[in-house]
C-alpha positions in Angstrom: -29.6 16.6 109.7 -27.1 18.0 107.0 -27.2 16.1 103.3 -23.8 15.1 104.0 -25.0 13.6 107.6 -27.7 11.5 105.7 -25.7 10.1 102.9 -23.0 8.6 105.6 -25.3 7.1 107.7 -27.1 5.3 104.7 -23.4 4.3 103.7 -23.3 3.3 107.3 -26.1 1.2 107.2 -25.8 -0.9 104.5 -22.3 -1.8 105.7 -23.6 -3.0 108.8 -24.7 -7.4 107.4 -21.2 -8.0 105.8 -19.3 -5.8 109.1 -21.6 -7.8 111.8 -21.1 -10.8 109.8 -17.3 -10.9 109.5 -17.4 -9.9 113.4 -19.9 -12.7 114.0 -18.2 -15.7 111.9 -14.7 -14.4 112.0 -13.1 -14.6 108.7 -13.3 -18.0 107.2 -12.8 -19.6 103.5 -16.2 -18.9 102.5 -15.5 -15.2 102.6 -13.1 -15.5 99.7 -10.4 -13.5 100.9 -8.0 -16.3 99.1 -4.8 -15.8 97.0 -4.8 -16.7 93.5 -1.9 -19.2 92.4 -1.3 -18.8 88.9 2.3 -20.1 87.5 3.7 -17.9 84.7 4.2 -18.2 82.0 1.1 -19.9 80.3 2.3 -23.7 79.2 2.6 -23.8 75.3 1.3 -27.6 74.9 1.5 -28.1 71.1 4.1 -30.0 68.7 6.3 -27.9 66.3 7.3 -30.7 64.0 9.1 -29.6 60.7 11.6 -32.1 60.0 11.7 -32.1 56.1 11.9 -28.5 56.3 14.6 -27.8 58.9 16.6 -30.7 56.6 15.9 -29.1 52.9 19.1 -26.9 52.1 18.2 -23.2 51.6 19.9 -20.6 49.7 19.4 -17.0 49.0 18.6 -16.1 45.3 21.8 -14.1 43.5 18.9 -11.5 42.1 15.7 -10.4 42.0 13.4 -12.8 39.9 9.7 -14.0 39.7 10.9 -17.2 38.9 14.4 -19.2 39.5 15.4 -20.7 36.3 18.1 -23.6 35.3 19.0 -25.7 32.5 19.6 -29.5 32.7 21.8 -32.0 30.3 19.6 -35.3 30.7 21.7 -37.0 28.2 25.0 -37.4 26.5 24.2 -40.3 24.1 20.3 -39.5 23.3 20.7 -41.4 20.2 22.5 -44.6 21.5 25.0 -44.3 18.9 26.9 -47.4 18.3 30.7 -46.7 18.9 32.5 -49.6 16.6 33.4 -47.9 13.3 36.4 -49.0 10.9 40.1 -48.1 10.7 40.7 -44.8 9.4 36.5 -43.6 9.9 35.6 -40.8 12.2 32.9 -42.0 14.9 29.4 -41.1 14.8 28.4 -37.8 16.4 26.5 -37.9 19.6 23.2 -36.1 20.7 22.5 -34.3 23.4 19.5 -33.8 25.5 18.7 -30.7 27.0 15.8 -28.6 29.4 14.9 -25.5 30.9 13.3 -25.3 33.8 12.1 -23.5 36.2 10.2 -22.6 39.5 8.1 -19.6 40.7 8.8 -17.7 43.6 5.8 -17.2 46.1 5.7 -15.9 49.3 4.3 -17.8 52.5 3.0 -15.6 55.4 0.8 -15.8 58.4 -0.2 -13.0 60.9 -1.4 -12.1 64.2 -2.2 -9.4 66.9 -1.9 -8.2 70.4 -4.3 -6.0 71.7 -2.8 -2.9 73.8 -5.0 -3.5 77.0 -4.5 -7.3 76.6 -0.4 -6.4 76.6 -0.6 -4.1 79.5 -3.2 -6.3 81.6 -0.6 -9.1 81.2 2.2 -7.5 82.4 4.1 -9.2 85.6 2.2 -12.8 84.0 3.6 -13.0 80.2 4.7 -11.0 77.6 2.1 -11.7 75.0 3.6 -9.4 71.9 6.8 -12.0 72.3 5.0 -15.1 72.9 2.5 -14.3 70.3 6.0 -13.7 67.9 7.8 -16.9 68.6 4.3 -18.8 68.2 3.5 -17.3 64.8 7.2 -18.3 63.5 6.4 -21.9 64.9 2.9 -21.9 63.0 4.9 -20.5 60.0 7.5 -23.1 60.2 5.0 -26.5 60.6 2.6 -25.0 57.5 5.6 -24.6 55.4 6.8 -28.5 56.2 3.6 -29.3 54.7 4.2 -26.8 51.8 7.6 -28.2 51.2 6.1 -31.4 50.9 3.4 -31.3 49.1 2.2 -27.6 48.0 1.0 -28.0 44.3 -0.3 -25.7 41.4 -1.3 -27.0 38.9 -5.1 -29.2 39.1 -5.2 -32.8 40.4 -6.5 -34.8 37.3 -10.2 -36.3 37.4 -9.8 -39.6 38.7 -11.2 -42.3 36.8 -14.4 -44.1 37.4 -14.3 -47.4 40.4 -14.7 -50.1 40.1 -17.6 -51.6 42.3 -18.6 -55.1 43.2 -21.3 -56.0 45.4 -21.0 -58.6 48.3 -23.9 -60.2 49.6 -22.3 -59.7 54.0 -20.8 -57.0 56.2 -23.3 -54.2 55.4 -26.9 -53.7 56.1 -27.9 -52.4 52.0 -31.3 -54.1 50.8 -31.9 -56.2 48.7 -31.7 -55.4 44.7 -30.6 -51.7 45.1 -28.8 -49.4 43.0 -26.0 -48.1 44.5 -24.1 -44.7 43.0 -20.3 -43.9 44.1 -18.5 -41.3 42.8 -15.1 -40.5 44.2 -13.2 -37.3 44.3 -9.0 -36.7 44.8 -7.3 -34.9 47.0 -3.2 -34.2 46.5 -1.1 -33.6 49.2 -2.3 -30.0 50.1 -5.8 -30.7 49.3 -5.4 -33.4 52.1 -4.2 -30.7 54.4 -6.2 -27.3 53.7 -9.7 -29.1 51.4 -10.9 -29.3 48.2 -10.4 -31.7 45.7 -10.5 -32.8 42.4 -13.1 -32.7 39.8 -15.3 -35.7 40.9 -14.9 -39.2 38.7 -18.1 -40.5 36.5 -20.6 -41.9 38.3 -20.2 -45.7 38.8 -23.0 -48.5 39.1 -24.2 -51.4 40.8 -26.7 -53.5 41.9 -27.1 -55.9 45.3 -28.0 -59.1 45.3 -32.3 -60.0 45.2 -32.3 -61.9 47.8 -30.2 -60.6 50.8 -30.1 -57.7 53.0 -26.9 -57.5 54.5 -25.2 -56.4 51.2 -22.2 -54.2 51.3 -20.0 -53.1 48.1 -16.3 -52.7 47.8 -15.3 -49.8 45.8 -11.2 -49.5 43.9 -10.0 -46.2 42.3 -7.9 -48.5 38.8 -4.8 -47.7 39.4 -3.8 -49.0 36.0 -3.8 -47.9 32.5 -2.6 -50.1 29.9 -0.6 -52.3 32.5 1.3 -49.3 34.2 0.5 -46.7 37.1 -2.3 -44.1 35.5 -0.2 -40.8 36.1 -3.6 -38.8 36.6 -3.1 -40.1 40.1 0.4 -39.6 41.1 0.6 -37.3 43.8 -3.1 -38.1 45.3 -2.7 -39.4 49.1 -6.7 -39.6 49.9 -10.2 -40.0 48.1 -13.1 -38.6 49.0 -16.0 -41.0 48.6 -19.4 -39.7 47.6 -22.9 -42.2 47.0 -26.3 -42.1 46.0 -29.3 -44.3 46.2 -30.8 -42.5 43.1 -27.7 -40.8 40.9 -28.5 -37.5 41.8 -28.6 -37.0 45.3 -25.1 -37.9 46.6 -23.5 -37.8 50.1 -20.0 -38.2 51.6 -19.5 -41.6 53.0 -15.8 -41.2 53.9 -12.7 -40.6 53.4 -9.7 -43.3 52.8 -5.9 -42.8 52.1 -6.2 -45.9 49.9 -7.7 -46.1 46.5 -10.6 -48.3 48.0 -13.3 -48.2 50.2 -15.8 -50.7 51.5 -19.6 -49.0 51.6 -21.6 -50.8 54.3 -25.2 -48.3 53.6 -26.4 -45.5 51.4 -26.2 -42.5 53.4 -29.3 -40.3 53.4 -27.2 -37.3 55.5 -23.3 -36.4 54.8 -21.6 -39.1 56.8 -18.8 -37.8 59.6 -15.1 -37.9 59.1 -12.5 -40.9 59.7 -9.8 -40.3 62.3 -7.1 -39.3 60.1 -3.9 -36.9 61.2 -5.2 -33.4 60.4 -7.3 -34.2 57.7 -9.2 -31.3 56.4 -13.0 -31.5 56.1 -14.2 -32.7 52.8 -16.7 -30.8 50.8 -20.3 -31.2 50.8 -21.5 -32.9 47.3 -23.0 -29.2 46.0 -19.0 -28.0 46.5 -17.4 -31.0 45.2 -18.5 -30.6 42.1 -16.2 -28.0 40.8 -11.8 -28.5 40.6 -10.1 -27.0 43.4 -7.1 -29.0 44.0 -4.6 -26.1 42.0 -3.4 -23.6 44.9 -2.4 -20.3 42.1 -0.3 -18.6 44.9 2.1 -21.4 46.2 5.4 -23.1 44.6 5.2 -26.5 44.0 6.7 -28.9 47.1 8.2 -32.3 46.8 5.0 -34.7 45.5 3.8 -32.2 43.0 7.5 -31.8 41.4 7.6 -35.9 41.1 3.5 -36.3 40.0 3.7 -33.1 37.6 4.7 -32.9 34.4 6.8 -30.5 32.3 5.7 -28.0 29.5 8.4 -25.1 28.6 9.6 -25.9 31.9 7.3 -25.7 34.7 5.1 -28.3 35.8 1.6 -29.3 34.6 -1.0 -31.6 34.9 -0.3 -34.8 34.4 -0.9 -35.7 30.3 -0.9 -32.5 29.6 -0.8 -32.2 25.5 3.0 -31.4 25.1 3.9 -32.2 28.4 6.4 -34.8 29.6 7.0 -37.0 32.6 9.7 -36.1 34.9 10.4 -39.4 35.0 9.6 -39.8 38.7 8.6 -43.5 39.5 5.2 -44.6 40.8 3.4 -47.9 42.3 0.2 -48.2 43.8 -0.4 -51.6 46.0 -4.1 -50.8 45.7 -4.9 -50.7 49.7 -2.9 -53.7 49.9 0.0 -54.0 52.9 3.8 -54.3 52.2 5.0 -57.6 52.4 8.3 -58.4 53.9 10.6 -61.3 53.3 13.8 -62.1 55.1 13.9 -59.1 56.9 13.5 -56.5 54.0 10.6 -54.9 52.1 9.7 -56.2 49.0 8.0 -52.9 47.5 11.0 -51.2 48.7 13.3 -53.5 46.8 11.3 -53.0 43.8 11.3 -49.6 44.3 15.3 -49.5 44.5 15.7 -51.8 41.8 13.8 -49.7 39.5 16.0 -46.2 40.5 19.0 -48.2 40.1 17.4 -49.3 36.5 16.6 -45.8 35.5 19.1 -43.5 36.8 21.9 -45.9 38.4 21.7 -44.2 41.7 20.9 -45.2 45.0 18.3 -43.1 47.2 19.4 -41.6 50.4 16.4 -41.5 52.6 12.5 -43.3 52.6 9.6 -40.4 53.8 7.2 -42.6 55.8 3.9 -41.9 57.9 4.1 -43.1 61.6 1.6 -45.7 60.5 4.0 -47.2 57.7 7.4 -46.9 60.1 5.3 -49.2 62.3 4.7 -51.2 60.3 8.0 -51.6 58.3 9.1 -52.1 61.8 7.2 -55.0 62.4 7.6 -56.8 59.1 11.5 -56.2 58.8 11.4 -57.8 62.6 9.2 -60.5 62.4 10.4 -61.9 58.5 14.2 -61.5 59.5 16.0 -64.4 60.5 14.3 -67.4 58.4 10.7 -66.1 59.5 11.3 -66.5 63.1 11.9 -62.9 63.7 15.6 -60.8 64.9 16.5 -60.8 68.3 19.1 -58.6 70.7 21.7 -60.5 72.5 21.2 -60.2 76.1 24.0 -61.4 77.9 22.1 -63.7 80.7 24.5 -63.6 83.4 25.3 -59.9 83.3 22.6 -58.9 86.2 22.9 -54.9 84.7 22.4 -55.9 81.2 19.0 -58.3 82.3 17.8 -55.3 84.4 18.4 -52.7 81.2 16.7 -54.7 78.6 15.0 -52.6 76.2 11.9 -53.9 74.7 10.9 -52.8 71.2 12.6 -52.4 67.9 12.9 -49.4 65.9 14.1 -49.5 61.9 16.4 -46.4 61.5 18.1 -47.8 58.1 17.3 -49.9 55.3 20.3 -51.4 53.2 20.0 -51.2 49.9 20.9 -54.3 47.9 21.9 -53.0 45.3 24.3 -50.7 47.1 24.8 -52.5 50.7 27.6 -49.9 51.4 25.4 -47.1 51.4 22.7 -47.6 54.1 19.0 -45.6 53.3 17.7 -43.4 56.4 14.1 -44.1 57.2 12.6 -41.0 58.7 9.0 -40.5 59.9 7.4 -37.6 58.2 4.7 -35.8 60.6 3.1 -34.3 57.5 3.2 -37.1 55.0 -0.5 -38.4 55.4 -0.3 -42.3 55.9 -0.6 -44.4 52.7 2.1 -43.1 51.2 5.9 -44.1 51.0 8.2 -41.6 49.2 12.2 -42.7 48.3 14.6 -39.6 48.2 18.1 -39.0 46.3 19.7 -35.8 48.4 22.8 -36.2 46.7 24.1 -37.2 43.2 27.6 -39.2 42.6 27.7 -38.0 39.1 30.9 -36.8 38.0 30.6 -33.0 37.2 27.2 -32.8 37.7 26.9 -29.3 39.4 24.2 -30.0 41.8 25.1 -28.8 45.1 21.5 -30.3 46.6 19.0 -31.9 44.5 16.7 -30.7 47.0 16.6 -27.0 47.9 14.7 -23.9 49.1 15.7 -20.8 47.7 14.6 -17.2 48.9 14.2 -14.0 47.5 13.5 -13.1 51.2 14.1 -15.3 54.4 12.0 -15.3 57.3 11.2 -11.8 58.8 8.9 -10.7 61.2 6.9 -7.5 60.1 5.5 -5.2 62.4 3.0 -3.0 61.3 2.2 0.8 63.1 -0.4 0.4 66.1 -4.0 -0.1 64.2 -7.5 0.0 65.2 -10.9 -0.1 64.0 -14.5 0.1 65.0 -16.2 -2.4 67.3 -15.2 -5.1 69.5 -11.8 -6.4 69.1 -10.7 -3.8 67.0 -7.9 -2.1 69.2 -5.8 -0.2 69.9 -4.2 -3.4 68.6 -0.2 -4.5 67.3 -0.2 -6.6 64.1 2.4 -8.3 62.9 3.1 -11.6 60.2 6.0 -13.2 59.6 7.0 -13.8 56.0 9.3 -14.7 53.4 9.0 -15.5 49.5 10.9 -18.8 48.5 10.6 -21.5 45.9 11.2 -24.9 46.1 13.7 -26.6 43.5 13.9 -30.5 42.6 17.2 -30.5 40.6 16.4 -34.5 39.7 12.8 -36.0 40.1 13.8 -39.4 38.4 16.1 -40.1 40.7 12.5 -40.6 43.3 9.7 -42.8 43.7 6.1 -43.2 45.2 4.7 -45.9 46.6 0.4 -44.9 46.4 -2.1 -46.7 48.6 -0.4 -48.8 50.8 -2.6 -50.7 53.4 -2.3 -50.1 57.3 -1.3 -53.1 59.3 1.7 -55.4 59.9 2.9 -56.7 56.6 2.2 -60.0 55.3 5.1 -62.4 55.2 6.4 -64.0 52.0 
């Protein structure tokens, strides 16, 4: 028998189980010869939420600058000259106030790749090299929304010390211990990306001798000689740290209030609350050191109201030299609003105080999903007398009894100072809950030259960069296309006293007056 003879008749025979099988059993599920149902293209199941950023103006930079630059008359009258004077004397001569100011230009960019096989294996299902594209732009365009917001750098002051007291129910700490808490800031960005502050001074106190079940209730002061400490302006969460002995600390938790309550001293690093997209905090060894001051980013929205200015760029609050930008701030100290005959008392206060300071009347209120809720409920349930606002259903319309619409939503608060000129309320998907921010987007002053008090201006717009086919060793490493999508902006805020902050507002439906 040939070589050639041999080889096809072992081919032969170890054909024969799956032939005489298929012959036997006929050909039945089990033998897998199935189609595969797979609808293209793949399902892209994620949000792409950027509402402050698609409504921030943006404009394109006349020339090529590392910085955009502007000067600002703040006042006509600095001296409050009295204007009386007698017949036949001149008047007395007026001062006027004036700025620089100015704002760096930074680019924002994010990148991806396609590998070549993964392109060509795909083809007929999904273009990947396009889908990856308009996915990257969308990533681009949510991160900046939370840029625009609340970028910052310059460092997040050290908080100061809290204030503990010790409660003898609702936790399981023994009796007659020492218990440490330090606490640590976060800003806006911090909130979103890490990192923190420096940590506050370690803080003291002692449980009760008797009982086991004590628990202690810590509060960030939000004070300082009877107004809002401006080292915490611009902070939206605290990252709580305790010790049984002083030196070895853990994190407890993290609130988006200025107090916690500790229930045990933790002898591990606790896990995380559920907050939207918090970022991990910092184990005690890397909280020790300040890393709250992003050195490549503009500053967004919070940090140009909580910073102040020196030679016209913003700074750390108290900053030697420095000055407030006059931005307004309140804390309610994890306290919830309170509403009163249908409105908002911290938002009146708020309103009243821009219509004190500036004599203008904000055009929209930045709120948390948790805070529209809640304004919700409290406008609804204080309005009419305490008994709560009602639609008008009219009962013998069949159509209209079917179509009733349960629920209220609170699109617009009237201002009472100005109740021509209703105030948008607009939930912010990257404004962490706790914190309320008041807007002015436009200014009624008479020649005042600001086309948007808010705006975003580029040295380059959005572009999408491809780079030449790369590769390198091992596995992932191509033939691959990479690609980012980029631009280099700035943020400006023409008027940051014309805005306010309300810090550490409580979750829950507010409490009626």
């Amino acid at each position: 028998m040939s070589a050639i003879t041999e080889i096809t008749a072992e081919t032969l025979a170890m054909l024969k189980p799956s032939v005489s099988k298929a012959l036997s059993q006929g050909y039945t599920v089990g033998l897998g010869l199935t189609g595969y149902e797979l609808e293209e293209p793949s399902k892209k199941l994620f949000p792409v939420w950027s509402p402050f950023r698609n409504r921030v103006p943006r404009t394109k930079a006349a020339v090529g600058s590392m910085a955009a630059h502007w000067k600002a008359i703040t006042k006509i009258n600095a001296t409050r000259q009295r204007p009386s004077v007698k017949f036949g004397a001149a008047g007395p001569l007026i001062s006027t106030e004036e700025f620089d100011y100015q704002s760096n230009y930074y680019p924002i960019a994010l990148g991806d790749s396609v590998q070549m096989d993964a392109q060509m294996l795909a083809q007929g299902f999904e273009d990947l090299r396009a889908t990856a594209g308009i996915n990257l732009l969308y990533a681009t365009m949510i991160e900046e929304d939370r840029f625009l917001l609340g970028a910052q750098n310059f460092s997040t002051p050290q908080p100061p010390a809290p204030a503990l007291t010790a409660s003898t129910t609702g936790g399981s700490i023994g009796t007659s211990k020492t218990v440490h808490v330090r606490v640590r800031a976060r800003n806006h960005e911090c909130y979103y990306f890490g990192g923190g502050s420096l940590p506050s001074a370690d803080a003291t106190v002692t449980t009760d001798g008797t009982a086991t079940t004590n628990s202690v209730t810590a509060i960030v002061p939000s004070l300082l000689n009877g107004v809002f400490n401006p080292v915490l302006a611009g902070v939206v969460a605290y990252d709580w740290y305790v010790s049984g002995d002083g030196t070895n600390y853990f994190y407890y938790t993290t609130t988006v209030t200025n107090t916690v309550t500790i229930t045990s001293i933790p002898t591990a690093d606790q896990a995380p609350p559920r907050l939207p997209d918090l970022a991990s905090a910092d184990s005690w060894v890397n909280a020790q050191q300040d890393t709250s001051a992003d050195p490549n980013t503009f500053n967004g929205l919070l940090a140009t109201l909580a910073g102040w200015y020196l030679n016209g760029t913003f700074v750390s609050p108290n900053t030697s030299g420095a000055q407030s930008t006059g931005a307004l701030f309140k804390s309610l100290d994890g306290n919830r609003l309170t509403a009163s005959a249908g409105r908002i008392q911290e938002i009146d206060e708020l309103l009243v105080d821009i219509w004190d300071n500036v004599q203008l009347s904000p055009t929209r209120i930045l709120v948390a999903g948790q805070q529209m809720s809640d304004i919700t409920a409290g406008i609804v349930k204080s309005g009419n007398g305490g008994g709560g606002t009602y639609a008008l259903v009219d009962a013998s319309d069949p159509t209209a009894r079917r179509n009733l619409r349960a629920g209220y939503a609170v699109i617009e608060y009237t201002n009472p100072i100005f109740p021509s000129q209703p105030i948008a309320i607009e939930t912010m998907p990257h404004l962490p809950p706790g914190t309320i921010i008041v807007i002015t987007e436009v200014l009624p002053y008479p020649n005042n030259q600001v086309a948007n008090v808010l705006e975003v201006e580029t040295q380059q717009e959005y572009q999408q960069i491809e780079y030449a086919m790369s590769r390198q060793s091992g596995d992932n490493g191509g033939p691959r296309y990479d690609f980012e999508v980029r631009a280099i902006e700035t943020f400006k805020n023409y008027f940051p006293a014309s805005m306010a902050v309300l810090h550490n507002v409580g979750s829950g439906e507010p409490n009626i007056a």
